[in-house]
DOMARLUM-12692 format. One record per residue (C-alpha): y, x, z. Coordinates in steps of 0.5 Angstrom, whole numbers, plus 500, padded with zeros to 3 digits. Layout:
# residues N
YXZ ...
//
This chain:
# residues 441
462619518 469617520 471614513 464610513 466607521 473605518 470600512 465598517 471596521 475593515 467588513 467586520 475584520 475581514 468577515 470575522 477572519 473567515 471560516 464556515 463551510 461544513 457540508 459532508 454529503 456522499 452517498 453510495 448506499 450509506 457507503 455500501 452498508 458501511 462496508 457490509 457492517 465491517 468487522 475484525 473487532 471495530 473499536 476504531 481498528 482495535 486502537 489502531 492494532 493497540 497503537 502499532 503495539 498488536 492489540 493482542 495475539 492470533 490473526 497471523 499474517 502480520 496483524 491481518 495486514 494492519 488490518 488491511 493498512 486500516 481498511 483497504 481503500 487503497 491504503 485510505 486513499 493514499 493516506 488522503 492524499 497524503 493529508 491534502 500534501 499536508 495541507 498544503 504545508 499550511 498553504 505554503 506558510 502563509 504570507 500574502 494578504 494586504 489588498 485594500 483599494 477605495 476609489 470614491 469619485 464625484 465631481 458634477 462640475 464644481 465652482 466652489 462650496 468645498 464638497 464635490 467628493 473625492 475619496 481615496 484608499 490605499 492598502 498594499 502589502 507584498 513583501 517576498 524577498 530572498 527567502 521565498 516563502 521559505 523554500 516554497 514550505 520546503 517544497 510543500 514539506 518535501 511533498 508532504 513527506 513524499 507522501 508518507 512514504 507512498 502511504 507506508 508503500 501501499 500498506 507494504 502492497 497491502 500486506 503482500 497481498 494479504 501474505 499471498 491469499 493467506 498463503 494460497 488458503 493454507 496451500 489449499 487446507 493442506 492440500 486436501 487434508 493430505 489429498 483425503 488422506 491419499 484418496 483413502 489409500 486408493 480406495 483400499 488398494 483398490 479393494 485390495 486390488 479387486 479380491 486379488 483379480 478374482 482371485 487370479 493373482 493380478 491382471 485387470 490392468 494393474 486395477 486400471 491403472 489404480 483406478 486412474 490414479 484414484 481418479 487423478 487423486 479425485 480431480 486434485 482434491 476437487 481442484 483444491 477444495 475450489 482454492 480452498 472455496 475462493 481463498 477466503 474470499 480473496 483473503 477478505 478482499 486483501 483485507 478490505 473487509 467482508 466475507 463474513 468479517 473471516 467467519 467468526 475468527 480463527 486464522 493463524 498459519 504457523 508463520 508458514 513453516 519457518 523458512 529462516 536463512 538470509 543474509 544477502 549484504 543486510 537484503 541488499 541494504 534494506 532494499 536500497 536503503 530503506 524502501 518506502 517506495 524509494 524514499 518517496 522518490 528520495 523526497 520527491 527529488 528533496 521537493 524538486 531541489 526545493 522548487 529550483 531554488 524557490 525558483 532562483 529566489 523568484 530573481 529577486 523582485 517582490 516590494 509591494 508597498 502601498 501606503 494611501 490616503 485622499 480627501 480632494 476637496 477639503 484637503 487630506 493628502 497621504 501618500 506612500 506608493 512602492 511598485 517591484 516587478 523589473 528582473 529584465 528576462 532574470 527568471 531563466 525559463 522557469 529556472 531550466 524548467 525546475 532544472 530539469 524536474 530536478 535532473 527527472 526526479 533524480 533519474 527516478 530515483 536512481 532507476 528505481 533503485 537500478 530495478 530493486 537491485 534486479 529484483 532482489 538478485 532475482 528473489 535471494 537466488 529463488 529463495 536460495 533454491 526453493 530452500 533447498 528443493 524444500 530440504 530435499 522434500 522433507 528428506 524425500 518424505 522422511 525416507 518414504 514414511 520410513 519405507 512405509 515404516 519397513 513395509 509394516 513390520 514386514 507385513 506384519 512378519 508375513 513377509 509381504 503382502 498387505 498390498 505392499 504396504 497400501 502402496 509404499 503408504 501412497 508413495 509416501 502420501 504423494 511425498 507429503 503432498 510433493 512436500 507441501 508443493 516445495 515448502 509453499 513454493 519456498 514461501 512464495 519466494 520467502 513472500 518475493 524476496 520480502 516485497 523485494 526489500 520491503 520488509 520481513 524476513 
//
């Protein structure tokens, strides 16, 4: 009866010990509403922006882009990752469950008058040696951090993303403010053009000419207020949230009329120090470490011990079995294997490290010419407004015509617009040279 109260006692421990299944059923159209019902102001994103410190301000590049490392599914699914590693920790730490054996057995053949039952239990309990469990949580942890830095990269692409569709749409906005502006200058240079063809003084050519240019004007300010139609779209997009999650904010550009200066010793540090996506790989080669000792410990056998007892016939017998494993082939094949992951691991790392340098040599040179390209665009823009500045007063004097002053007025609206074309091609290198380092300028 005593033995029956004791396999009772083990069942309840045991059942005790477990954990109930929680059911998280999926569903596709629960998932699409879900997104459809996204906003800018969701209290969940709102504790993450307060979290990180920007709770408060404009919808510029940067708070956008926590706003995309909160909602973009890549981002989501990085961090999912990185918790299932993290889990994995817990896994790493646990030490080995004791097995539990009871073997009854019964003797239908029996001379005496002592029970014809037989009964016998053992418990066995695995002992790791050389520090196993150890280095396999190093493991595990190294895996882990891994991961987090892989979250911190995709945010990073996130934010690229976000930073280029921003940047498109300032792009085309602008475009057809000074587009408009241009497309009104044609038109009167145009009538202008016309009461002085009737009147003799220019050939119908000269108004040809205008009104080819007016409609190539026409063609740019279509081809803008398309980018401009799907730019929003893409910004959504970038973010992870709907359309409609854009209408009802206003979008902060002035982070696109700085173009700061540079130093390339700190550029050169950050990208080969700092990335997120090169300490992923600094601690994937920490994991590999990890395993190749986990493996060398793997040399030294595991004691199991088994302490048991028997009933056999009337007699109560103890007994203590201890079993190891026999070292004979020394662990060498999964040792070179863990030794080559090791030698892999570090090829990465220093082969990313070799194309961040190329990148960034590349960035810091575009960054470098498109500044000054931009510079001589505003210089050019400024002579042209002051040319326009001369004419007018000249105008004015009876000096010239007012012909005169519509075109240096076109001469210097295409400056502004040559203008816009070298400041948005700057902050494109400004956005290549930032992915290059990961970080903002």
């Amino acid at each position: 009866m005593k033995y029956t109260r004791l396999l009772f006692i083990l069942a309840v421990a045991a059942l005790n010990s477990c954990l109930s299944y929680q059911a998280r059923p999926l569903s596709a159209e629960a998932s699409s509403a879900a997104f459809a019902g996204r906003s800018l102001s969701d209290p969940g994103l709102r504790q993450f922006l307060a979290e990180q410190k920007a709770e408060n301000g404009t919808w510029e590049v940067n708070r956008l882009a926590l706003a995309a490392a909160y909602f973009h599914p890549d981002v989501t699914l990085a961090r999912a990752e990185a918790e299932e590693l993290y889990a994995a920790i817990k896994t790493a730490k646990q030490r080995p469950n004791p097995v539990f054996t009871f073997g009854p057995q019964y003797a239908s053949f029996h001379r005496t008058s002592i029970t014809p039952w037989f009964l016998a239990g053992n418990v066995f309990y695995q002992i790791e040696t050389a520090g196993k469990r150890t280095r396999r949580t190093e493991q595990a942890m190294a895996a882990a951090e891994a991961a987090r830095w892989r979250v911190s990269a995709r945010a990073w692409t996130a934010r690229s993303r976000v930073r280029l569709a921003m940047l498109e749409l300032h792009s085309a906005r602008e475009n057809i403010r000074l587009l408009e502006t241009e497309q009104k200058l044609h038109d009167e240079a145009i009538k202008k053009l016309t009461a002085q063809m009737e009147a003799g003084d220019v050939s119908p050519f000269e108004l040809t000419q205008a009104r080819l240019a007016l409609n190539r004007t026409r063609l740019a300010l279509q081809d803008a207020q398309r980018l401009a139609a799907t730019g929003e779209a893409k910004l959504a997009a970038a973010v992870g949230v709907p359309l409609s999650a854009l209408k009802s904010i206003t979008l902060d550009f002035s982070g696109f009329t700085r173009l700061p200066a540079q130093s390339t010793s700190s550029s050169r540090r950050m990208a080969l120090t700092q990335r997120a996506d090169l300490m992923a790989l600094l601690a994937d080669y920490a994991a590999a470490e990890s395993a190749l000792r986990l493996e060398y410990a793997k040399q030294y056998p595991d004691i199991r011990l088994g302490p048991g007892f028997d009933y056999n016939q009337g007699q109560n017998r103890w007994q203590l079995g201890v079993s190891l494993e026999l070292p004979i082939n020394g662990n060498r094949g999964p040792i070179a294997q863990a030794e080559a992951k090791r030698k892999s691991a570090e090829a990465r790392f220093l082969a990313q490290q070799d194309t961040i340098q190329g990148e960034l040599n590349i960035a810091l040179a575009a960054y470098e010419a498109s500044r000054k390209k931009a510079q001589t665009a505003a210089t050019l823009s400024q002579e042209s407004a002051a040319a326009a500045g001369t004419t007018k007063r000249m105008v004015d004097a009876g000096e010239l015509s007012p012909l005169e002053l519509t075109r240096r007025q076109i001469e210097a609206s295409t400056a502004n617009l040559a203008r816009m074309a070298a400041d948005i091609e700057a902050q494109t290198a400004a956005g290549a040279l930032e992915d290059a380092m990961q970080a903002r300028l």
